[in-house]
C-alpha positions in Angstrom: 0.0 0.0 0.0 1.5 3.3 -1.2 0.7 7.0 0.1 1.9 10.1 -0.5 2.3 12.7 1.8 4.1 15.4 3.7 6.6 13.6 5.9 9.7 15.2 8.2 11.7 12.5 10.7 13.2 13.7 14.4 15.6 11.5 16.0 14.7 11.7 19.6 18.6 10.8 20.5 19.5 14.2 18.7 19.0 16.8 21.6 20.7 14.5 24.2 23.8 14.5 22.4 22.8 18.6 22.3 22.7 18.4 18.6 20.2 20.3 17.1 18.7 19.3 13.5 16.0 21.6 11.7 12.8 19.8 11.0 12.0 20.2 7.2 9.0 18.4 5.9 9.8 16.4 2.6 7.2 15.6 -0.1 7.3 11.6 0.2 6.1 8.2 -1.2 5.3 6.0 1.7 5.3 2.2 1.4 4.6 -0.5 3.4 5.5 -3.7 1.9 8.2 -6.6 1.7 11.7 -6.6 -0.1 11.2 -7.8 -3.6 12.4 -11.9 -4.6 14.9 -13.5 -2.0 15.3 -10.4 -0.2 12.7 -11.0 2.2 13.6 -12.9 5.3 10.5 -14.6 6.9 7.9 -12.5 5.3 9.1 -9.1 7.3 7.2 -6.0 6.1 8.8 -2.8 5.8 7.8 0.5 6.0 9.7 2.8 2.8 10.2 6.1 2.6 11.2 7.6 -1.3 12.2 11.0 -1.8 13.5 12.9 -4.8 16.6 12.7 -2.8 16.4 8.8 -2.1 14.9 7.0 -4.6 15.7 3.9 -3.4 14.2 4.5 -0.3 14.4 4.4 3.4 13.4 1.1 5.1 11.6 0.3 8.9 10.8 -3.0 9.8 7.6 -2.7 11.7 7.0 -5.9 13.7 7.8 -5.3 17.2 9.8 -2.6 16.3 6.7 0.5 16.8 6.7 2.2 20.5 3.9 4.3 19.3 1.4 5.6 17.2 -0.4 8.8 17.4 -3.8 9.2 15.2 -5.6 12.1 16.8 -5.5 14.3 14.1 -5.7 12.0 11.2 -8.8 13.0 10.2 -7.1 16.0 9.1 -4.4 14.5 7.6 -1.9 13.9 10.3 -0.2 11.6 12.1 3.3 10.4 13.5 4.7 6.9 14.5 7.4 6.2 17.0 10.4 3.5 16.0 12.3 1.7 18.4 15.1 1.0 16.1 16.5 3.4 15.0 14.9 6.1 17.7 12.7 7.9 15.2 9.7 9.8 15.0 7.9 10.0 11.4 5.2 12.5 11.3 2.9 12.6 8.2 1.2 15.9 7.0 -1.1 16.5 4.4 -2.5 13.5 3.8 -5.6 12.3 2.5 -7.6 11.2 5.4 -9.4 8.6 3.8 -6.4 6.6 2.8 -3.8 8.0 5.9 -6.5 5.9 7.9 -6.5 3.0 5.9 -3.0 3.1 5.8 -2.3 3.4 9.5 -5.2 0.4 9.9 -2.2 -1.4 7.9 0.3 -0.4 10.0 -1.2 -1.5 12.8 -1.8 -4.6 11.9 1.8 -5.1 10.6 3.7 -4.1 14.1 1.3 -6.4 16.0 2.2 -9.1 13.3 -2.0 -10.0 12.7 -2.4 -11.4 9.9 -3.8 -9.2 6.8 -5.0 -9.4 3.4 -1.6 -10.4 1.1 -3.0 -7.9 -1.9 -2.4 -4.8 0.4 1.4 -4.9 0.4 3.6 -3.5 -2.0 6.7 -4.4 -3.1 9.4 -2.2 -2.2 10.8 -1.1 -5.1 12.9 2.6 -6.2 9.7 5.0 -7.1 10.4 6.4 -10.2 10.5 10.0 -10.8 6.5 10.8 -11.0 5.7 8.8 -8.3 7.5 11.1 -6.2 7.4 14.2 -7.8 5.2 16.8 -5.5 1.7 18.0 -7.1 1.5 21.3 -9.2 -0.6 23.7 -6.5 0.1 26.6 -8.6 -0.2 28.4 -11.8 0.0 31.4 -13.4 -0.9 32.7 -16.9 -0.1 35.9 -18.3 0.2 36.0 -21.5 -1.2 33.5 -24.6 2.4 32.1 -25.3 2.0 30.6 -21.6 -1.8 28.7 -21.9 -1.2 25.3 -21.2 -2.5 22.6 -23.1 -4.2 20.7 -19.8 -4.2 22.2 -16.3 -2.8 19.9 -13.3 -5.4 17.9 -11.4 -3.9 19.2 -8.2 -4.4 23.2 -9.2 -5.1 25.1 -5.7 -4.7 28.2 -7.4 -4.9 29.3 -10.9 -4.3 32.8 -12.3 -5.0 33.2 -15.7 -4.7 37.1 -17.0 -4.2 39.1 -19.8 -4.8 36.3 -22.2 -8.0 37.6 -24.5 -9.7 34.7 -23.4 -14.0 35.0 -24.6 -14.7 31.8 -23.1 -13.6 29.9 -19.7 -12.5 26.2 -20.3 -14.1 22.7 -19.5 -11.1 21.9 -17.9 -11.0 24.6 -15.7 -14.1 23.4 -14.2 -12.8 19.8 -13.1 -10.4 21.1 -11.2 -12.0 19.6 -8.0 -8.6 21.4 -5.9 -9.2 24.8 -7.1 -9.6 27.2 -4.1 -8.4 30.7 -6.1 -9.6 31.5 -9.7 -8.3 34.7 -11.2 -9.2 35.0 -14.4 -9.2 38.5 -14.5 -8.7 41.2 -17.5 -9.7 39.1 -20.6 -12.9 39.5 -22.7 -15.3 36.9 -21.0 -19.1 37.8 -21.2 -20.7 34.9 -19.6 -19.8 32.3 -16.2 -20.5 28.5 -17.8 -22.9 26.5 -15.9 -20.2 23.8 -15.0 -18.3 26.7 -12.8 -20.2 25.2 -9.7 -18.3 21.8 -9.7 -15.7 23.9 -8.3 -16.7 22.9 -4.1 -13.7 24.2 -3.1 -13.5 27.5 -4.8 -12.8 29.9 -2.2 -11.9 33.6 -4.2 -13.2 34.4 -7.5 -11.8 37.4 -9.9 -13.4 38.3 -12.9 -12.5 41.6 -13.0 -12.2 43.5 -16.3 -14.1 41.1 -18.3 -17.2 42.3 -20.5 -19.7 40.1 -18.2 -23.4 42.1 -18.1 -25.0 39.5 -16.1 -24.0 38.7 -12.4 -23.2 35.0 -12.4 -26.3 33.2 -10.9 -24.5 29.9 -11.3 -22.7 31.0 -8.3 -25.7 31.5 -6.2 -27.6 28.1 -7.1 -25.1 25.9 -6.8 -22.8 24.2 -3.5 -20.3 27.0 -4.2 -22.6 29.1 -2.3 -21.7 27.8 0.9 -17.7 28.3 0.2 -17.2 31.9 -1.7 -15.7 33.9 0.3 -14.3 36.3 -2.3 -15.6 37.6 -5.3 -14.6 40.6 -7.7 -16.6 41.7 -10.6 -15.2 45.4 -11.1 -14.8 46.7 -14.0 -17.3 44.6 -16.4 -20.7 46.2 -17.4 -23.0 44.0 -15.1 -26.6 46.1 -14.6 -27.9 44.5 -11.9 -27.7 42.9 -8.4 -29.9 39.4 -8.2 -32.1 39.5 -5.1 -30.9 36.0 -4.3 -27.6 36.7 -3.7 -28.2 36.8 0.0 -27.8 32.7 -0.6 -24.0 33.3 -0.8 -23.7 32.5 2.6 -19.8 32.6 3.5 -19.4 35.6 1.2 -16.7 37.8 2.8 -15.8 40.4 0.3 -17.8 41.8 -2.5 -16.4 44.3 -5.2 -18.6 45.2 -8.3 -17.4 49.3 -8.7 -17.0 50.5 -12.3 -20.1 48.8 -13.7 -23.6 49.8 -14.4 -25.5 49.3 -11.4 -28.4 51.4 -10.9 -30.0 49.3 -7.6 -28.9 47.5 -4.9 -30.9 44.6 -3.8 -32.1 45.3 0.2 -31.4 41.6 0.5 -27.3 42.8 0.4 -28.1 44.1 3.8 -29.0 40.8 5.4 -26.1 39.1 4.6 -24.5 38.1 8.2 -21.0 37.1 6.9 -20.6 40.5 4.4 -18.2 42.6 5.7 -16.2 44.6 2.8 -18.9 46.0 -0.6 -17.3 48.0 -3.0 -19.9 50.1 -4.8 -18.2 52.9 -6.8 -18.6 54.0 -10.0 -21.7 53.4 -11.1 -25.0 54.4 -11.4 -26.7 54.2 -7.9 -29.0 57.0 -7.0 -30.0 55.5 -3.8 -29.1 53.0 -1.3 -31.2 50.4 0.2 -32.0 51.2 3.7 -31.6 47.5 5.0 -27.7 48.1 4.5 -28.2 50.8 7.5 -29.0 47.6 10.1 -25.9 46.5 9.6 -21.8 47.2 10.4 -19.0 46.4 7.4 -15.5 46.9 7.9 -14.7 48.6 4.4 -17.4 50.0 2.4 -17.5 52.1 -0.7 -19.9 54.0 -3.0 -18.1 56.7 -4.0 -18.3 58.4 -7.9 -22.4 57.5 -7.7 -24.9 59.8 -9.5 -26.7 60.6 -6.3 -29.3 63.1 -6.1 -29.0 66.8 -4.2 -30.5 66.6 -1.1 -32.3 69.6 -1.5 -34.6 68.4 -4.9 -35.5 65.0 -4.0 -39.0 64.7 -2.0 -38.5 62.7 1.4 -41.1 61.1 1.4 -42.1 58.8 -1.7 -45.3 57.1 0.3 -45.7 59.1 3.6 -49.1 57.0 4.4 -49.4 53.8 6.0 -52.2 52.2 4.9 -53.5 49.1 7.0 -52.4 45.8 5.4 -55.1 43.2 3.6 -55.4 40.1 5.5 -53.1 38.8 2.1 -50.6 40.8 2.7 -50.5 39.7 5.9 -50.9 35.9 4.8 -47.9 36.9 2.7 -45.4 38.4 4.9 -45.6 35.0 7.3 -44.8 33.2 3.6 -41.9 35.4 3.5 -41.0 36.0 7.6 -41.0 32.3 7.8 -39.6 31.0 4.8 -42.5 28.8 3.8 -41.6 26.8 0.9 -43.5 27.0 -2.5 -44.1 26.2 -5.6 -46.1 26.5 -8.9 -47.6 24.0 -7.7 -48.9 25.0 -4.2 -50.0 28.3 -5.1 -51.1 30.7 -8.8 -49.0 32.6 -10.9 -50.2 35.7 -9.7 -49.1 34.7 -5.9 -46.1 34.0 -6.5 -45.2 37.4 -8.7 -47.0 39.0 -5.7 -44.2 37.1 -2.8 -41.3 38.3 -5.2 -42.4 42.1 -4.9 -41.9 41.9 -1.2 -39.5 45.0 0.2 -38.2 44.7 3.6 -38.4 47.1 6.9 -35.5 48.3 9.1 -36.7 46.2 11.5 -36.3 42.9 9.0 -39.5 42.2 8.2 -41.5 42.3 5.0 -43.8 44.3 3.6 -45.9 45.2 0.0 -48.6 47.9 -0.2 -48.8 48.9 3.3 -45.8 50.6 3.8 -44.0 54.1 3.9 -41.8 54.8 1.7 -38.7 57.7 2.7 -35.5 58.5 1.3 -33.1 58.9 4.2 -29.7 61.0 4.1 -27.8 59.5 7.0 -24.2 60.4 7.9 -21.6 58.6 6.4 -19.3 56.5 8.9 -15.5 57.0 9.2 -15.0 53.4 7.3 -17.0 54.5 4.5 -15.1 56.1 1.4 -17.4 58.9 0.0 -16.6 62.6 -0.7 -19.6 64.4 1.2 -21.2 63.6 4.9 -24.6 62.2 3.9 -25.8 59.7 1.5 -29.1 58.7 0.6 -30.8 55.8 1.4 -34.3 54.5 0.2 -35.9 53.1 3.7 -39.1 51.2 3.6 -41.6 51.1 7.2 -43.8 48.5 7.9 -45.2 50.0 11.0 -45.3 53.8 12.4 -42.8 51.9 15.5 -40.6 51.6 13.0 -40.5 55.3 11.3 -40.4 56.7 15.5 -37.4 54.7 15.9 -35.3 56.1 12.5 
C-alpha cells in the first residue's frame, strides 16, 4: 500500500547529544510492503520512505519494532509513529484522510504481526521519478504564449490574465482542488454552468471582463456555501440578483465600475458581508436595510446621487393598514414557507417576489411608507460628502419613530 504525503523525521537521540537538526518536511512516497524476490527474510514488512533525494528508499521493519502511534489528528491529515530502532519519530502531514486511515489500519496490523489481506502490500521497489514528484498547486498565466494545453489535477490556485480569453474552459471546471480562480482582464461575457463543480473555490476574480449579467450559477449551486471572495469590477454588469443573500460565506464583494443602478435590500442581510465596494456606477439611492448593519470597508463613492435639496423625502408618507393577504404573505416570507407552482397561482407568486423589507427585517408590500433617508456617512465608509441617501421602507409607524 503506497501513500503520498508530507513527511519530516526527528531522532529523539539528537537533543541528548545537544545536537540540534531543523525539521523540514519532505514531499514523500510511503510504502509499506516486503523486499522484492529472495530479499525477504520470513515474510518481514517494511515501512519505505522515497524522496527525490532517495529514490531507493528508506526502510523500517515494523514488527515489534513501533513504540507508538499517534492518530488524533488523522482526520485532518496527520499523524506520526514512533520506531524503536532506529529512535525515530515520522510525522505525516497532508495527507488524505481517507487513505492515511486505511494506511495506519495497515500499520497496525503489521507491528502487531495479525495477519492481513496479502494484496495490500507493495513491493518495495525505487519510485520512479513521478511517483515522487510533489503536485503542481500553482499556476499562473499571463500572457497567450503561456496557456497550457491541460491544467494539473492538483491546481489550488490558478491565475489566468491578460490572455483575450472569450470563453472559460471545461477543464477549468474539473479542477476539483481549485480554491483561487483569477481570471481577471480578458474578454469573458458569460460564467458557464459547470463553474459550480468547483466545491472548493474559495476567491473568484473576474475583473475587467465584459460580463453584463451577475453570475447566478454561483448563487444556485454548493459553491454558495464556500465563496468567500468575489470581484466583478470593472465589467458592465446592470444588476444585483435578489438571491444573492444565498452566498452565505461571502466575505468580500467588489462590483465598482459597472452599471449598477439598484442594490438589492437583500445585500443588507447578509451576516458574513463585511467589505462592498460600490463605486462607479450608477446608484441613486441605497437600500436602507444596509443601515442595520456594520461592514468593515465600504465604498460607493463616484455614484450619481441626487442633491438633497430636490428630491422629495417622502415617496409614500401614508401607512395604509395591510389586507389580510398581505398579511398571509409576509408569514410566507418572515417564515420562509416553501413553494411552488404547484402549491400556489401565478399571480401569488409574482406578488411574494415584490416583497421590500423594513428596518426592523421584516416584509412588507402595499402597506408601507416609503422615505429617502440622508444618513451620515461613517468613518470606514469612502465617500466625498457627509450624507448619502438611502431608500428606507416602514412596515409600521414603531418603525418610522425609531429612525
Amino acid at each position: 500500500m503506497r501513500l503520498t504525503c508530507e513527511v519530516h523525521i526527528t531522532n529523539r537521540l539528537l537533543p541528548t547529544l545537544n545536537i540540534r537538526k531543523p525539521v523540514r518536511s519532505t514531499f514523500t512516497q510511503v510504502s509499506i510492503g516486503q523486499k522484492p524476490g529472495g530479499q525477504n527474510k520470513a515474510g518481514q514488512v517494511f515501512l519505505m520512505l522515497c524522496t527525490a533525494k532517495n529514490r531507493n528508499g528508506t526502510k523500517y521493519l515494523l514488527h515489534s519494532n513501533v513504540a507508538q502511534i499517534f492518530g488524533r489528528f488523522i482526520r485532518e491529515g496527520k499523524a506520526t509513529v514512533s520506531f524503536l530502532n532506529p529512535a525515530d519519530d515520522i510525522s505525516f502531514s497532508k495527507a488524505d484522510p481517507v487513505r492515511l486511515m486505511a494506511f495506519m489500519k495497515l500499520l497496525r496490523l503489521a507491528c502487531q504481526g495479525k495477519d492481513f489481506p496479502a494484496d495490500s502490500l507493495s513491493i518495495l521497489v525505487p519510485a520512479s521519478g513521478r511517483e515522487i514528484e510533489k503536485p503542481v498547486t500553482s499556476l499562473k498565466v499571463e500572457k497567450p504564449s503561456e496557456y497550457p494545453m491541460t491544467f494539473p489535477k492538483s491546481l489550488q490556485q490558478l491565475i489566468i490574465k491578460n490572455c483575450s480569453l472569450k470563453k472559460m474552459s471545461a477543464q477549468i471546471s474539473a479542477l476539483q482542488e481549485l480554491r483561487l480562480l483569477d481570471m481577471s482582464c480578458n474578454c469573458l461575457s458569460s460564467v458557464p454552468e459547470t463553474l459550480c463543480q468547483l466545491t472548493n473555490l474559495h476567491t473568484l476574480n473576474l475583473a475587467q471582463n465584459k460580463l453584463t449579467t451577475f453570475p447566478v450559477s454561483l448563487i444556485n449551486s454548493s459553491i454558495s456555501k464556500c465563496l468567500v471572495n468575489l470581484d466583478l469590477k470593472n465589467n458592465e454588469i446592470t444588476s444585483i440578483p435578489a438571491d444573492i443573500v444565498k452566498l452565505k460565506s461571502l466575505h468580500s464583494l467588489n462590483i465598482s465600475h459597472n452599471q449598477l443602478r439598484h442594490i438589492p435590500e437583500s445585500l443588507g442581510f447578509m451576516k458574513t458581508l463585511r467589505d462592498v465596494y460600490l463605486s462607479n456606477n450608477l446608484l441613486e439611492f441605497l437600500p436602507g436595510t444596509m443601515l442595520s448593519k456594520w461592514y468593515n470597508a465600504i465604498d460607493f463613492s463616484s455614484n450619481p446621487f441626487p442633491d438633497e435639496r430636490t428630491v422629495a423625502r417622502q415617496l409614500n408618507p401614508v401607512l395604509p393598514v395591510p389586507t389580510l393577504a398581505e398579511l398571509a404573505a409576509r408569514s410566507v416570507v418572515k417564515y420562509r414557507v416553501p413553494y411552488s407552482a404547484e402549491d400556489l397561482d401565478w399571480y401569488s407568486i409574482s406578488y411574494l417576489k415584490t416583497a421590500r423589507f423594513c428596518l426592523c427585517g421584516k416584509p412588507c408590500f402595499e402597506a408601507k411608507s416609503t422615505q429617502i433617508v440622508w444618513m451620515m456617512v461613517a468613518s470606514n465608509v469612502l465617500y466625498n460628502e457627509q450624507q448619502a441617501p438611502y431608500l428606507v421602507n416602514f412596515c409600521s409607524r414603531t418603525c418610522i419613530l425609531r429612525l
